[in-house]
C-alpha positions in Angstrom: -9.7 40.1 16.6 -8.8 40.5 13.1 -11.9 41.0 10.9 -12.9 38.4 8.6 -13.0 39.7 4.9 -13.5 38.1 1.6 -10.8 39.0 -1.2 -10.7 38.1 -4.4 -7.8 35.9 -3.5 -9.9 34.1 -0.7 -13.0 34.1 -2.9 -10.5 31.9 -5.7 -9.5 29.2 -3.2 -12.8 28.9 -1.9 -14.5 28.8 -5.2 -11.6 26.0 -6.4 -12.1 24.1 -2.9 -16.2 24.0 -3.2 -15.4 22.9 -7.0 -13.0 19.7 -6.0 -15.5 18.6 -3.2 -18.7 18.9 -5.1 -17.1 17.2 -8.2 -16.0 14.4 -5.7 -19.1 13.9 -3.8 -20.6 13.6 -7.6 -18.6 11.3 -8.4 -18.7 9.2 -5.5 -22.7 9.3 -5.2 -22.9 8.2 -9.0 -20.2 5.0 -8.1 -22.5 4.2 -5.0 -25.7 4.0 -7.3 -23.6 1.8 -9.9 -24.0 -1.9 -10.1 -20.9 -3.6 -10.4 -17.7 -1.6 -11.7 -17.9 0.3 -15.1 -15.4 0.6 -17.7 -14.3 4.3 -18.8 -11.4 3.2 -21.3 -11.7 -0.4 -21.4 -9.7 -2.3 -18.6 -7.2 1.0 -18.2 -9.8 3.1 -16.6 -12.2 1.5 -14.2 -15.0 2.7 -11.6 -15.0 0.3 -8.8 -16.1 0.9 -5.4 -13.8 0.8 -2.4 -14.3 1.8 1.0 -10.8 3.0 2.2 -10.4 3.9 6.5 -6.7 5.0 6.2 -4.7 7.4 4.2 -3.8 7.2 0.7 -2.9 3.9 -0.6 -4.9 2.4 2.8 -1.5 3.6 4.7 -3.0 3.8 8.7 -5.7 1.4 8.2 -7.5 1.2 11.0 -6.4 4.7 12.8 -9.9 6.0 11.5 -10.5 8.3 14.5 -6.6 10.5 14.3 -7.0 10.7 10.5 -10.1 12.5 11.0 -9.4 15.1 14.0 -5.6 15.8 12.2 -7.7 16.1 9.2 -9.9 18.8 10.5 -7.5 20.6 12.4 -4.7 21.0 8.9 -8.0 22.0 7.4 -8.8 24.9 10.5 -5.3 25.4 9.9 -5.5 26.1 6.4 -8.7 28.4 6.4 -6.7 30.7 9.1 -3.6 30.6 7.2 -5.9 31.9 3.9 -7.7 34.3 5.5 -4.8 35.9 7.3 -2.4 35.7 4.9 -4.2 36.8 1.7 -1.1 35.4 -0.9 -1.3 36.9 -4.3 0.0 34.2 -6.4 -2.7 32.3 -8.4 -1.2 29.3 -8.8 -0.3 29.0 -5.1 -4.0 29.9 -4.6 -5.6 27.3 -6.3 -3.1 24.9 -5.2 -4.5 25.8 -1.8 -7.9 25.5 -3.0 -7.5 21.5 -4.8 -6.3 20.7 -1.3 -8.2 22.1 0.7 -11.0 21.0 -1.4 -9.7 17.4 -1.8 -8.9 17.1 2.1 -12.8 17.8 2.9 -14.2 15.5 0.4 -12.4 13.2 2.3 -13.4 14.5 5.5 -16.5 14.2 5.0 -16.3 10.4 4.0 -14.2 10.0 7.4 -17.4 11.4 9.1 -19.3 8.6 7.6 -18.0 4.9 6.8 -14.7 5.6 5.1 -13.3 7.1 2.4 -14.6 6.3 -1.1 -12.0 5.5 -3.8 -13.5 4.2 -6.9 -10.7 5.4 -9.7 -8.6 2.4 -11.2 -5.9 2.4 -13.5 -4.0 -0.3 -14.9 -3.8 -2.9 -17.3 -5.0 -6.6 -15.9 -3.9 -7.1 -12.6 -1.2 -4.6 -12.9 -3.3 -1.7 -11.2 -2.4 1.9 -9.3 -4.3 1.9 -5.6 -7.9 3.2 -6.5 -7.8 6.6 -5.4 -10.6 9.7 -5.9 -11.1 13.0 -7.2 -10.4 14.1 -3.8 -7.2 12.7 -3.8 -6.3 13.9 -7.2 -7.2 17.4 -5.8 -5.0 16.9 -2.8 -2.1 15.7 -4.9 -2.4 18.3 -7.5 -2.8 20.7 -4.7 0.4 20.1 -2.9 2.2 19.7 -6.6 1.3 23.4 -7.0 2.4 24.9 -3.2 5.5 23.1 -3.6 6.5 24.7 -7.3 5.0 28.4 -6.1 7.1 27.9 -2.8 10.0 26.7 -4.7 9.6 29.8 -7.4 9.5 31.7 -4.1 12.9 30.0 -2.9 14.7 30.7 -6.4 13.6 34.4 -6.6 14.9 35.1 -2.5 18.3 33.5 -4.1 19.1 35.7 -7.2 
């Protein structure tokens, strides 16, 4: 068995992972306590509860059950990969960590009554699907993997 030590580099994601989800559960306990929705910039920015049982954009509505155990298992997945691996390359390491962080805010919703979204943008009726800090996290996260990966990629090629 391989034993379990704490890098700097593990101690990063995890710090960057236990930032996302606490931010989000914040956030999403302050939204629950609102009355009605609140305006951040006007009509463009707008906190407004919605309970969300699929993936982003409500995608698999109704699948509640699979989201959460693949959830949990890319997150087991994850954790081994981190602690095994050890990567050097900070911006691949908090990419890891908004992910990871992001995909157990969510998680933690799923073990509940849904997902919280409560972020949105638009003007009118012209809006983006409310989304969360979670999902900012997740979607930054994989934004950074994929540019450290393909940084990886161009250096392997030269």
């Amino acid at each position: 068995m391989l034993p379990l030590t704490f890098s700097e580099t593990t101690m990063l994601i995890f710090f960057v992972s236990g930032a996302i989800f606490i931010a989000d559960r914040l956030t999403k306990m302050l939204t629950l306590q609102a009355k009605g929705k609140i305006e951040v910039l006007g009509d463009f920015v707008v906190f407004c509860l919605v309970r969300n049982e699929g993936l982003c954009f409500g995608l698999f509505s109704g699948q509640g059950s699979l989201i959460f155990w693949l959830t949990l298992l890319i997150i087991i997945l994850i954790i081994g990969y981190v602690v095994i691996k050890k990567e050097k390359n900070r911006v691949f390491q908090i990419g890891i960590g908004l992910f990871l962080g992001g995909a157990l805010g969510n998680l933690f919703d799923r073990a509940g009554e849904g997902v919280i979204d409560f972020i949105s943008i638009g003007i009118g009726d012209l809006r983006w699907p409310t989304f969360n800090i979670a999902d900012i996290g997740i979607c930054v996260g994989v934004v950074l993997i994929l540019i450290r990966k393909r940084q990886e990629t161009s250096s392997k090629t030269l």
